[in-house]
TIDO-200976 format. One line per field, with one value per residue: x, y, z of N, C-alpha, C, O, CB in turn. Coordinates in Angstrom, 2 decimals. Atoms other than C-alpha are relative to their C-alpha. Glycine has a CB too. Layout:
REM residues N
nX = X,...;
nY = Y,...;
nZ = Z,...;
caX = X,...;
caY = Y,...;
caZ = Z,...;
cX = X,...;
cY = Y,...;
cZ = Z,...;
oX = X,...;
oY = Y,...;
oZ = Z,...;
cbX = X,...;
cbY = Y,...;
cbZ = Z,...;
***
This chain:
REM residues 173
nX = 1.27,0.53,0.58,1.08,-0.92,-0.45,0.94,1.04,-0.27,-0.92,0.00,-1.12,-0.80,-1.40,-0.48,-0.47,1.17,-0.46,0.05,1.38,1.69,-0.53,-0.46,-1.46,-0.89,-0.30,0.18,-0.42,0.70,-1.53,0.13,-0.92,1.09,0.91,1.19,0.39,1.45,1.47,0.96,0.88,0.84,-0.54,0.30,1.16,0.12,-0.32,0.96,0.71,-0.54,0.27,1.65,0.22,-1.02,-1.33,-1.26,-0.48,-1.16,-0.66,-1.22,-0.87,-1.48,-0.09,0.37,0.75,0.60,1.38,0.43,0.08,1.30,1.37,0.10,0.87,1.16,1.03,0.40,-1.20,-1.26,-1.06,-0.99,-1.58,-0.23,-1.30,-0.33,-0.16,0.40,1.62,0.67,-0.03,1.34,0.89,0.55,0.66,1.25,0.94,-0.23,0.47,1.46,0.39,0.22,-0.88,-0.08,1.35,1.04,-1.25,-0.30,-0.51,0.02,-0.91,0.10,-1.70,-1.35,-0.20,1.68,-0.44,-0.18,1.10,1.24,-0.23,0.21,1.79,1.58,0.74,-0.32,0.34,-1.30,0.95,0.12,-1.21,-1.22,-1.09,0.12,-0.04,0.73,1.52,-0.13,-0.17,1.53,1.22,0.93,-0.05,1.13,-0.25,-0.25,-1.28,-0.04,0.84,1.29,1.06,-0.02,0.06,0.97,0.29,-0.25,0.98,1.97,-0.60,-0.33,1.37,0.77,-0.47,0.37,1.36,0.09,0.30,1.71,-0.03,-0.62,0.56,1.49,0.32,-0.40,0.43,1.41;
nY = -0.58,0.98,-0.18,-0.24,-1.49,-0.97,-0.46,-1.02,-1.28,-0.16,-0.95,0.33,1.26,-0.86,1.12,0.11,0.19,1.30,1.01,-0.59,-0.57,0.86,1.17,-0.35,-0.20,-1.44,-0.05,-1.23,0.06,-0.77,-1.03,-0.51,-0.23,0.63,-0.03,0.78,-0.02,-0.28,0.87,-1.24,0.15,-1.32,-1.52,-0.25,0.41,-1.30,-0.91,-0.15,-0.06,-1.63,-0.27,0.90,-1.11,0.52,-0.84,0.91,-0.69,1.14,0.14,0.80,-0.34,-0.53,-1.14,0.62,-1.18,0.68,-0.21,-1.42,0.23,0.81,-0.65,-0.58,0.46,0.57,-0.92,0.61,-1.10,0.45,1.19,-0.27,0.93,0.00,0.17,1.21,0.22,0.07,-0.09,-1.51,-0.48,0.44,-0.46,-1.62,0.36,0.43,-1.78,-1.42,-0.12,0.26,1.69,0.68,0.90,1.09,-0.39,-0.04,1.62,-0.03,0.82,0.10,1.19,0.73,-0.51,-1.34,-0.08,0.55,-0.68,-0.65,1.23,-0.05,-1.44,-0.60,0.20,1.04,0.62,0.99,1.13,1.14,1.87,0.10,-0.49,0.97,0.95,-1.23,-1.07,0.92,0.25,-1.02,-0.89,-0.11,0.42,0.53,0.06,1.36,-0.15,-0.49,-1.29,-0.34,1.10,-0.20,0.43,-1.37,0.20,1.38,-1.02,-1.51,0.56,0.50,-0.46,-0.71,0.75,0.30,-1.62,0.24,-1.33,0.65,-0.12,-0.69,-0.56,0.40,-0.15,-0.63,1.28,1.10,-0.61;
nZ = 0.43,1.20,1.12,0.07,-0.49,0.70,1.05,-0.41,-0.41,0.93,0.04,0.77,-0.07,0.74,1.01,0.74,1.17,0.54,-0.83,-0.98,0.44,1.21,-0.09,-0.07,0.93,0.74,1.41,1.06,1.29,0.35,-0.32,-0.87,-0.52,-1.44,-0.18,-1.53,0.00,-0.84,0.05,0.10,-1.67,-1.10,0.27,-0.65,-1.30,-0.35,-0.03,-0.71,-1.31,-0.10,-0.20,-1.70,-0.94,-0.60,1.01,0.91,0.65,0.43,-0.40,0.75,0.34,1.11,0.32,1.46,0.50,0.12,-1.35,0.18,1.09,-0.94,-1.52,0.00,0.56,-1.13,-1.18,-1.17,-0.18,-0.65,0.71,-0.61,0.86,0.58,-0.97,-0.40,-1.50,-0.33,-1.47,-0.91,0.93,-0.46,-1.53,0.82,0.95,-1.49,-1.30,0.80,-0.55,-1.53,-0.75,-0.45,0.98,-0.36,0.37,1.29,0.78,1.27,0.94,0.61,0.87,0.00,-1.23,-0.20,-0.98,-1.89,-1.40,-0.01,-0.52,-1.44,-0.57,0.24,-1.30,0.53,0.75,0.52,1.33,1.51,-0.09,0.89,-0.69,-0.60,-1.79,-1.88,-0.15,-0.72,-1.38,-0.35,0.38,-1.22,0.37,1.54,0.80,1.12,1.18,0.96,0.60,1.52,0.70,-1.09,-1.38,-0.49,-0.44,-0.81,-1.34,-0.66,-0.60,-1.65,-0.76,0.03,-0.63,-1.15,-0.82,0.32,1.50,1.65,0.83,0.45,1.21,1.46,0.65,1.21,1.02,-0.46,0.15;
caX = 5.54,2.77,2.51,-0.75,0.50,2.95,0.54,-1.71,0.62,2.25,2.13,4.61,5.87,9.29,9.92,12.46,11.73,14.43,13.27,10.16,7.72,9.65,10.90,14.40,15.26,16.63,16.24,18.44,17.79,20.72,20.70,21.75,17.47,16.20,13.36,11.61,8.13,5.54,3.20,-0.40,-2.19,0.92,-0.07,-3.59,-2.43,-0.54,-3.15,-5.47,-2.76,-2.40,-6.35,-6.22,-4.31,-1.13,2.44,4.23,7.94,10.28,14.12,16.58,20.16,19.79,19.23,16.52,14.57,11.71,11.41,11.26,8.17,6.18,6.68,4.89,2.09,0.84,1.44,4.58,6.91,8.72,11.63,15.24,17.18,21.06,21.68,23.67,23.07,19.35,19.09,20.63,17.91,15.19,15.44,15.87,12.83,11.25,12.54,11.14,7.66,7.64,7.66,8.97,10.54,7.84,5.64,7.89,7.65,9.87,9.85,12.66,14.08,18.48,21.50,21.21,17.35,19.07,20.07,16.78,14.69,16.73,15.43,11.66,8.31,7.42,10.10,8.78,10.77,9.13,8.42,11.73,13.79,17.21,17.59,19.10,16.30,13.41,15.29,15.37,11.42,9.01,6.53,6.58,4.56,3.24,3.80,7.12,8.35,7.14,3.96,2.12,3.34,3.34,-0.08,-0.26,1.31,-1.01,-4.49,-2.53,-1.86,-5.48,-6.86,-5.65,-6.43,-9.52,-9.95,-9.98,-13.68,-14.24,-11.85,-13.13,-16.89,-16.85,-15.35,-17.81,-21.20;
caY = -2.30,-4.27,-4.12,-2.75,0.25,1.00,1.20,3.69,6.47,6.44,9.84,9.84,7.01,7.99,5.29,4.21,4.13,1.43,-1.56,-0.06,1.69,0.02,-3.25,-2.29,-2.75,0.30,0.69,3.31,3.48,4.30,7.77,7.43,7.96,6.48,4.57,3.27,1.54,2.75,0.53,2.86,1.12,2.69,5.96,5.72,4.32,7.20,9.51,8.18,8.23,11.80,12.24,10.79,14.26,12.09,13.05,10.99,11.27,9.81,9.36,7.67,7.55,7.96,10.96,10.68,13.26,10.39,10.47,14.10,13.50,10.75,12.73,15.42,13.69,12.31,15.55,14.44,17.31,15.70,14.29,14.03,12.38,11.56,10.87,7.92,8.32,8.17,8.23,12.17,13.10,11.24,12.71,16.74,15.68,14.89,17.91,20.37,18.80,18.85,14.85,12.68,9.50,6.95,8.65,7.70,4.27,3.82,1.44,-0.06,-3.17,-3.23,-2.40,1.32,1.15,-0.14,2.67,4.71,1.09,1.35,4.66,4.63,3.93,1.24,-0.30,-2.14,-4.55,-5.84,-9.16,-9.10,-7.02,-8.45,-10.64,-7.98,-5.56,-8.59,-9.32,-5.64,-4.76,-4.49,-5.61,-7.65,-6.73,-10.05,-8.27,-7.28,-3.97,-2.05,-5.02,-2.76,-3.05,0.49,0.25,-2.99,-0.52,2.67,0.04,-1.78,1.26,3.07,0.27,-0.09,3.56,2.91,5.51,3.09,2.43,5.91,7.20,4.74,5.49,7.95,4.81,2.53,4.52;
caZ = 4.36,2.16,-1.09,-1.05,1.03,-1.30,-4.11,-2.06,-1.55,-4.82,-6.02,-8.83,-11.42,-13.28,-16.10,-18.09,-21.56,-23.58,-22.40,-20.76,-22.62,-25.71,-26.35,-25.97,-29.46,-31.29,-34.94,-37.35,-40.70,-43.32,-42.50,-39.09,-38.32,-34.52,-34.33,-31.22,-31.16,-28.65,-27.28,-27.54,-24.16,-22.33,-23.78,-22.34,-19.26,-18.98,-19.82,-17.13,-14.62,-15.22,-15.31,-11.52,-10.76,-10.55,-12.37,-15.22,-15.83,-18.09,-16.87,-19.17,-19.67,-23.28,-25.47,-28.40,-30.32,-30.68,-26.74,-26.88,-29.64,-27.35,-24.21,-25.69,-27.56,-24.27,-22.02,-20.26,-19.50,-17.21,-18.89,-18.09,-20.74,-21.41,-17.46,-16.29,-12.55,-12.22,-8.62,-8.13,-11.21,-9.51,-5.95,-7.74,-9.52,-5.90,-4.14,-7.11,-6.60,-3.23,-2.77,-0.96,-2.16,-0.33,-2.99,-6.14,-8.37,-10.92,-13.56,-14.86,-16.47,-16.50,-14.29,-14.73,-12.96,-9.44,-7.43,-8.33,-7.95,-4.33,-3.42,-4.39,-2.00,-4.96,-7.04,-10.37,-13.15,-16.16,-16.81,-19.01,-16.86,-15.99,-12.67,-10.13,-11.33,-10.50,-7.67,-6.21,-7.50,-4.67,-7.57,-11.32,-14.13,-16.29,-19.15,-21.24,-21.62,-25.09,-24.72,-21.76,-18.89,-18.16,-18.53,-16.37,-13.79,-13.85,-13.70,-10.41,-8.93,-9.81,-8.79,-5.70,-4.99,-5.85,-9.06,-11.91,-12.13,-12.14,-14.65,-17.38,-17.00,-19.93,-22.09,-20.89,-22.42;
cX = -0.66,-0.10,-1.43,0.19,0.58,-0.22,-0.83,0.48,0.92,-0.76,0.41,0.57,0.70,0.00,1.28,-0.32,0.67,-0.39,-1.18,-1.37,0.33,0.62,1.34,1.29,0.10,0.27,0.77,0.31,1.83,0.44,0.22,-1.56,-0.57,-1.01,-0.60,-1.92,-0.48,-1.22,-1.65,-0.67,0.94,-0.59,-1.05,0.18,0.50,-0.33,-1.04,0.36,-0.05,-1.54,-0.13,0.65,1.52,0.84,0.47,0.87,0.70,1.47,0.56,1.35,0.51,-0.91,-0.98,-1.20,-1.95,-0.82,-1.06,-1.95,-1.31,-0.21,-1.60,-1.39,-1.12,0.23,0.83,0.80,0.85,0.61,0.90,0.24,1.60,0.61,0.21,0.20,-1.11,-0.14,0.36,-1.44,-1.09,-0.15,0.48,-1.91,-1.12,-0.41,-0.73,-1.34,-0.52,-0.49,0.88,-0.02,-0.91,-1.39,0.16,-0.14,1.02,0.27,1.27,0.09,2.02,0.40,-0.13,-1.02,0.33,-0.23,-1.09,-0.99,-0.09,-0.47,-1.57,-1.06,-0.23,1.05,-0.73,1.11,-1.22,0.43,1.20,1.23,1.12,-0.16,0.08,-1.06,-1.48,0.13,-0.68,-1.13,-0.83,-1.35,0.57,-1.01,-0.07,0.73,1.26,-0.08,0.15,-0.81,-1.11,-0.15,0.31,-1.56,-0.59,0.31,-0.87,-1.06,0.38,-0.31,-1.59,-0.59,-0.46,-0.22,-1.01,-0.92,-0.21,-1.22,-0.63,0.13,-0.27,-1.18,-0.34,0.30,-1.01,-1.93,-0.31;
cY = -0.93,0.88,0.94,1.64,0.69,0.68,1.60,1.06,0.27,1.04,0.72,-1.29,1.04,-1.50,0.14,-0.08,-0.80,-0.98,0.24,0.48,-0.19,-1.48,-0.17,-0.12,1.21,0.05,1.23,-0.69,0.46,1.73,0.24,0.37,-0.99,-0.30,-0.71,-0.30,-0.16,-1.29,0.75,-0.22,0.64,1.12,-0.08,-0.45,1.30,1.21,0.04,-0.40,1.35,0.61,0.04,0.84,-0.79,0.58,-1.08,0.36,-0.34,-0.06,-1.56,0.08,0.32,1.09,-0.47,0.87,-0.83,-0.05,1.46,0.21,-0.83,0.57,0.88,0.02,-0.19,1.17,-0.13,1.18,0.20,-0.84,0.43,-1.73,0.01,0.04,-1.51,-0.05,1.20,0.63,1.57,0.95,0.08,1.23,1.60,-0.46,0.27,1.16,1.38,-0.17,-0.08,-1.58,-0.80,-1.91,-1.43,-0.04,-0.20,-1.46,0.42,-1.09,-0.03,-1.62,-0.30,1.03,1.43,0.62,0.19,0.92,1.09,-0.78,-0.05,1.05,0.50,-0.78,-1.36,0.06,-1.09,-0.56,-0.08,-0.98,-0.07,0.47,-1.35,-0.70,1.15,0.86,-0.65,0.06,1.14,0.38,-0.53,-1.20,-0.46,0.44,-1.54,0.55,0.82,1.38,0.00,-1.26,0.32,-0.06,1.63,0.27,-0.57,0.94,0.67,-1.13,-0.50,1.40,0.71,-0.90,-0.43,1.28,0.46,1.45,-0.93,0.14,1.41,0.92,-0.63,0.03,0.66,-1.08,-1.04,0.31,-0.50;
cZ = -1.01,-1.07,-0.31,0.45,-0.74,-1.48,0.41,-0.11,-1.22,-1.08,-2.16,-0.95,-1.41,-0.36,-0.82,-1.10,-0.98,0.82,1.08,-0.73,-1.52,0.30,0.73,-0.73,-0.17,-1.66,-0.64,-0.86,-0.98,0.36,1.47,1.18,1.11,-0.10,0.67,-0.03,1.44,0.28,0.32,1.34,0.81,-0.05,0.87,1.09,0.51,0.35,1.34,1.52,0.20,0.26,1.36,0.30,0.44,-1.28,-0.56,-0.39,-0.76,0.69,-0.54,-0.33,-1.43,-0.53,-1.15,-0.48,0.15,1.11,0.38,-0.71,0.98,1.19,0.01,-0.65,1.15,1.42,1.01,-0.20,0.85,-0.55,-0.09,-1.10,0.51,1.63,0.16,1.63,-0.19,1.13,0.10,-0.81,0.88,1.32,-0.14,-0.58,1.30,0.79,-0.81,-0.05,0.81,0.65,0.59,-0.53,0.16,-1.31,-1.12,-0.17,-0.93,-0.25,-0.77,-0.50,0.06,1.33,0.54,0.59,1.24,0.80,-0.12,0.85,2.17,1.15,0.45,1.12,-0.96,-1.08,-1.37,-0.74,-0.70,-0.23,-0.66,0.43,0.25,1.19,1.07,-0.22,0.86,1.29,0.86,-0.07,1.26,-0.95,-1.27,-1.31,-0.75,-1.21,-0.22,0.08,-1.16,-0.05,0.62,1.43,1.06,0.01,1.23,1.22,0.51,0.02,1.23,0.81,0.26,0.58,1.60,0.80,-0.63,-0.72,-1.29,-0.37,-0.43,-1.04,-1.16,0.22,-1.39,-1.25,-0.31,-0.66,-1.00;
oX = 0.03,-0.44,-1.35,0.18,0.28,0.37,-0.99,-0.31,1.91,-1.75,-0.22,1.15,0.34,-0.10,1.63,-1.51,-0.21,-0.06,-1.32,-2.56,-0.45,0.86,1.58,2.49,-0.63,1.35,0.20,0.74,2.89,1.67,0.49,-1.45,-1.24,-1.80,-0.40,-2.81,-0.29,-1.76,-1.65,-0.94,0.54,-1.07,-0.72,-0.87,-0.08,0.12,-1.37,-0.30,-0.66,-1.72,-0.94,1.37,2.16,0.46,0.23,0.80,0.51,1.18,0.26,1.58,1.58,-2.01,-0.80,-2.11,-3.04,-2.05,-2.21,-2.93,-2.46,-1.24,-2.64,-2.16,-2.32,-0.23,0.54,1.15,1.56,0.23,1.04,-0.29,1.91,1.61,-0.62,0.88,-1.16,-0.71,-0.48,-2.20,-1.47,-1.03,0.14,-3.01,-2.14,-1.36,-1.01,-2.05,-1.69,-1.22,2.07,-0.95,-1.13,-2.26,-0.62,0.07,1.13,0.74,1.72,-0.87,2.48,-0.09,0.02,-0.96,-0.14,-1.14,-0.90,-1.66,-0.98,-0.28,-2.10,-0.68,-0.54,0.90,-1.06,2.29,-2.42,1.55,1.45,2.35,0.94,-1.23,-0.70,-1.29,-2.25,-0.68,-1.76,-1.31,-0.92,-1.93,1.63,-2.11,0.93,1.69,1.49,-1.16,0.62,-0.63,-2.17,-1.08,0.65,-1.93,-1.46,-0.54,-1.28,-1.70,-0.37,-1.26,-2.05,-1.28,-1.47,-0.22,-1.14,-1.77,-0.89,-1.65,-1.19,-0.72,-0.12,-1.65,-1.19,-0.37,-0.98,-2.88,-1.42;
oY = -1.59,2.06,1.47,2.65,1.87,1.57,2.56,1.94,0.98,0.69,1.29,-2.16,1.95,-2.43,1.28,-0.37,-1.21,-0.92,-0.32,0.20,0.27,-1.90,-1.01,0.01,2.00,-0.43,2.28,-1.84,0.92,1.80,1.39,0.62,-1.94,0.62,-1.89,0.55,-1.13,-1.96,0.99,0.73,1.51,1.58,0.32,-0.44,1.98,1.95,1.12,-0.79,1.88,1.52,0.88,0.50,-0.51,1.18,-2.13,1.32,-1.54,0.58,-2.72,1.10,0.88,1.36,-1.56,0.94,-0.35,-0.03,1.63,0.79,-0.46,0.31,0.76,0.98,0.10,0.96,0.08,1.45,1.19,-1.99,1.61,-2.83,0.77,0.75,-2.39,-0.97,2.41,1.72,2.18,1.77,1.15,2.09,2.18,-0.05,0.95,1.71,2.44,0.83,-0.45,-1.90,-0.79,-2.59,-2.25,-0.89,0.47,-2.27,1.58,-1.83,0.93,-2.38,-1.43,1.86,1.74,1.81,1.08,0.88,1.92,-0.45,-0.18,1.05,1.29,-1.68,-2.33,0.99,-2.20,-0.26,-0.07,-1.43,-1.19,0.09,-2.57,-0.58,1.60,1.43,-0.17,0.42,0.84,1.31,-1.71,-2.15,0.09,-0.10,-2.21,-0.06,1.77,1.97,-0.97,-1.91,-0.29,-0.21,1.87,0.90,-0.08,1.11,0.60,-0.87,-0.11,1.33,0.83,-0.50,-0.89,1.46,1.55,2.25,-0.61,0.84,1.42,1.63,0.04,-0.78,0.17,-0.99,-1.71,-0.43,-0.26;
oZ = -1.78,-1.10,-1.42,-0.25,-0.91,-2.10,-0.34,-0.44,-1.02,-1.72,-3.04,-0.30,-2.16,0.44,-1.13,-1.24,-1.75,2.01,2.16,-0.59,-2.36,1.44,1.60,-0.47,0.43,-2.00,-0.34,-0.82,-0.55,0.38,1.81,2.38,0.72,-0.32,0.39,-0.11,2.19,-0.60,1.53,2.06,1.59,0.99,1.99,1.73,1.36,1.23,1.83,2.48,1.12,1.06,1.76,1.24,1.45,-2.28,0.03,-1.16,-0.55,1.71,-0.24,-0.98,-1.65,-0.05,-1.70,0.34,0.45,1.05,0.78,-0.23,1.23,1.81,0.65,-0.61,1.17,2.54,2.18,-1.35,1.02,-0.73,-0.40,-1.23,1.42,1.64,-0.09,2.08,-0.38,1.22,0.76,-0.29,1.35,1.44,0.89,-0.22,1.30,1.35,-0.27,-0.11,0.90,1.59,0.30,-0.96,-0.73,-1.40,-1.80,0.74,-1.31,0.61,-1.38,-0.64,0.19,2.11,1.72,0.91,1.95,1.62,0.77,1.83,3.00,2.37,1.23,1.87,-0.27,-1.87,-0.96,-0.59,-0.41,-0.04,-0.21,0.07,0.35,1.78,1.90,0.85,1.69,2.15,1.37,0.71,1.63,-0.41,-1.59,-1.25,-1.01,-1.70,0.52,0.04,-1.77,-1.07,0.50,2.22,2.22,1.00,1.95,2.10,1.67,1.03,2.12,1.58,1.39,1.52,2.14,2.02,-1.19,-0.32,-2.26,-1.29,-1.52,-1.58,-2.18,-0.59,-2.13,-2.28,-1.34,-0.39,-1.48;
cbX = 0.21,-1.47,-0.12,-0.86,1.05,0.92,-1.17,-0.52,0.63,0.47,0.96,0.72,-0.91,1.63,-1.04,0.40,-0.59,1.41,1.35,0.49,-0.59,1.16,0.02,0.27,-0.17,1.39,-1.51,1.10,-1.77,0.12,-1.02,1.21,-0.77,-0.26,-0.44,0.55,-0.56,-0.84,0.48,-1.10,-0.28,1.40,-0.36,-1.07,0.78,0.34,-0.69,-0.88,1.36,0.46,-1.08,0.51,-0.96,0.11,1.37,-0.60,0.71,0.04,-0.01,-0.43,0.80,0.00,1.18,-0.67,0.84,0.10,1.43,1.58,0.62,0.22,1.58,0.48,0.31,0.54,-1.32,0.97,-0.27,-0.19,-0.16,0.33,-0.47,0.39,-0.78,1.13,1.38,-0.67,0.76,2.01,-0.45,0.23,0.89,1.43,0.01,0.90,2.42,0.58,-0.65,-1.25,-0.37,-0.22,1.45,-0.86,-0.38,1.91,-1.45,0.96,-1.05,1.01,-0.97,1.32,1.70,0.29,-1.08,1.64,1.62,-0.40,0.88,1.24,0.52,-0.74,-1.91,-1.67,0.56,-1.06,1.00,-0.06,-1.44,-0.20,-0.53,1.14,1.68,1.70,-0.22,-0.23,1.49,0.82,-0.96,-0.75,-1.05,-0.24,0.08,-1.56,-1.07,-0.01,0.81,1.09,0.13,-0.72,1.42,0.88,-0.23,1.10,0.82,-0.44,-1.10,2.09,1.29,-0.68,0.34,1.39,1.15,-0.65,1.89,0.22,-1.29,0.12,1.30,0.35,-0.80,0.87,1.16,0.46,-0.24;
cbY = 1.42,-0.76,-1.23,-1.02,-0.09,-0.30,-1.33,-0.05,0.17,-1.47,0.15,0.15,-1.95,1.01,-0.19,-0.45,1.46,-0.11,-0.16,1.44,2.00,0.84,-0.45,-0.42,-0.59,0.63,0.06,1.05,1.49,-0.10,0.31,1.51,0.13,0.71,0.00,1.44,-1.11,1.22,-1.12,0.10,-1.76,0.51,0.58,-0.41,-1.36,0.23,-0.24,-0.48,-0.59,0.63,-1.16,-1.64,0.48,-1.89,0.94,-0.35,0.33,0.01,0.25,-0.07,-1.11,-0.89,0.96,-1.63,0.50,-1.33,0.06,0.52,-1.27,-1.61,1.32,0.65,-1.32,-1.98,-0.22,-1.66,1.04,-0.37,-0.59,0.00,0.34,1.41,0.64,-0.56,0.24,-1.42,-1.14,1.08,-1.05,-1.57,-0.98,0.49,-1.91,-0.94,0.71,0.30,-0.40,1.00,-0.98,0.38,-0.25,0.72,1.04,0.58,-0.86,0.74,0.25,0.59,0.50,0.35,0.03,0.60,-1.45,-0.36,0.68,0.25,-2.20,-0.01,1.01,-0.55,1.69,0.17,-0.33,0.22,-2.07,0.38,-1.05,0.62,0.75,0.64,-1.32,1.40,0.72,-1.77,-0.15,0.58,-0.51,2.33,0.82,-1.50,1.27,-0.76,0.49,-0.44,0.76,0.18,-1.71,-0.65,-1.35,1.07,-0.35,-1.65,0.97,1.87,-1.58,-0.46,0.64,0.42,-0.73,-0.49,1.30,-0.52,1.14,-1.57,-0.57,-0.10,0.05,-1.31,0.79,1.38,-0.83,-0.12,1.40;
cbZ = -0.60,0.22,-0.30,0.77,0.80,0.11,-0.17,1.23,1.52,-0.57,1.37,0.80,-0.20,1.00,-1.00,0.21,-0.75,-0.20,0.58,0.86,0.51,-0.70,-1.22,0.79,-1.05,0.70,-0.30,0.25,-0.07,-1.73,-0.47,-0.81,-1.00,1.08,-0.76,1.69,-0.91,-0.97,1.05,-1.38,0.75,-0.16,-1.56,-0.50,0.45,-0.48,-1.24,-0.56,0.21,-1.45,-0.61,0.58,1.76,0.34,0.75,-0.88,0.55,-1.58,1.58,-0.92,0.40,-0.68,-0.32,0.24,-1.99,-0.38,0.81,-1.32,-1.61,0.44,0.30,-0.10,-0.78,0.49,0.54,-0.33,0.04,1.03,-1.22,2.58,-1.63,-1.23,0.73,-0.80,1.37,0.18,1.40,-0.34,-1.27,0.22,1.59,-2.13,-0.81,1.16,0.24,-1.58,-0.23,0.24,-0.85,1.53,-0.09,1.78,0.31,0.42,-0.97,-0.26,-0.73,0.77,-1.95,-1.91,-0.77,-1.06,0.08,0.47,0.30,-1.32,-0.84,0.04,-1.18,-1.95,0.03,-0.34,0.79,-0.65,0.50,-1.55,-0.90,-1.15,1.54,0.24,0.46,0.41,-1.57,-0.32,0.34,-0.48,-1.80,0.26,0.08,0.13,-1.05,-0.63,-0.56,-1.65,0.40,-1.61,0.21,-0.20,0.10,-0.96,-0.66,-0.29,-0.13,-1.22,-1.03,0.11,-0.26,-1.29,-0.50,-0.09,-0.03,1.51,-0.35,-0.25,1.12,0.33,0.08,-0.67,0.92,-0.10,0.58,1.93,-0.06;
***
């Protein structure tokens, strides 16, 4: 299938979020306190993926109250944390919104991405991801995870399903 194709029918994108919609450092403080920086153009990419009537999930193998916090800033209430097999998450996730997995990106970046990346209609990596995840991605972002590349995602995919220009007219006044 082209590329282009599997932009069109993509329904769904389920991200990782170490190493994805963060750098994939992790920061605690003496106290034992988590702290993960956000990159804010994800957020709004996010936002005007959701705007476009599409869904935004997170799925991560780690647990983290801060996740919990950015999920719901930006309206995400799909989020499955503290799972180290992705792929049975992912395809519940599928079956409870009535989709099927042609209709499913997910964004990832290490080892523990794979057998989800193996499953979905549109595999991505970030420009930083490990090797087997590049290898394995249907598509690349240029940019780093936590630098936007979750952004870089939702304008590809809007774009391509020809909604972008649209959804930023109100920006554009």
């Amino acid at each position: 299938m082209k590329l282009d194709q599997r932009f069109q029918q993509i329904q769904l994108i389920l991200s990782d979020v170490d190493g994805v919609m963060t750098d994939g450092g992790i920061i605690f403080d003496n106290q034992g306190i988590e702290y993960k920086k956000f990159q804010v153009r994800d957020g709004l990419g996010i936002k005007l993926w959701q705007n476009a009537g599409h869904q935004f999930g997170i799925l991560t193998a780690r647990s983290s109250h801060i996740v919990k916090v950015r999920a719901a800033e930006l309206g995400v209430d799909l989020i499955r944390q503290g799972f180290e097999d992705k792929l049975s998450i992912a395809q519940q996730i599928v079956e409870e919104h009535n989709l099927k997995m042609e209709q499913v990106c997910f964004i990832g970046d290490d080892l523990t991405d794979l057998p989800v990346m193996n499953h979905v209609g549109l595999a991505v990596a970030v420009a930083d991801a490990v090797e087997e995840v590049r290898k394995t991605a249907h598509h690349k972002t240029a940019l780093a995870g936590g630098q936007g590349a979750v952004r870089e995602l939702v304008e590809t995919l809007l774009k391509s399903q020809k909604r972008w220009n649209d959804l930023i007219q109100h920006y554009m006044k």
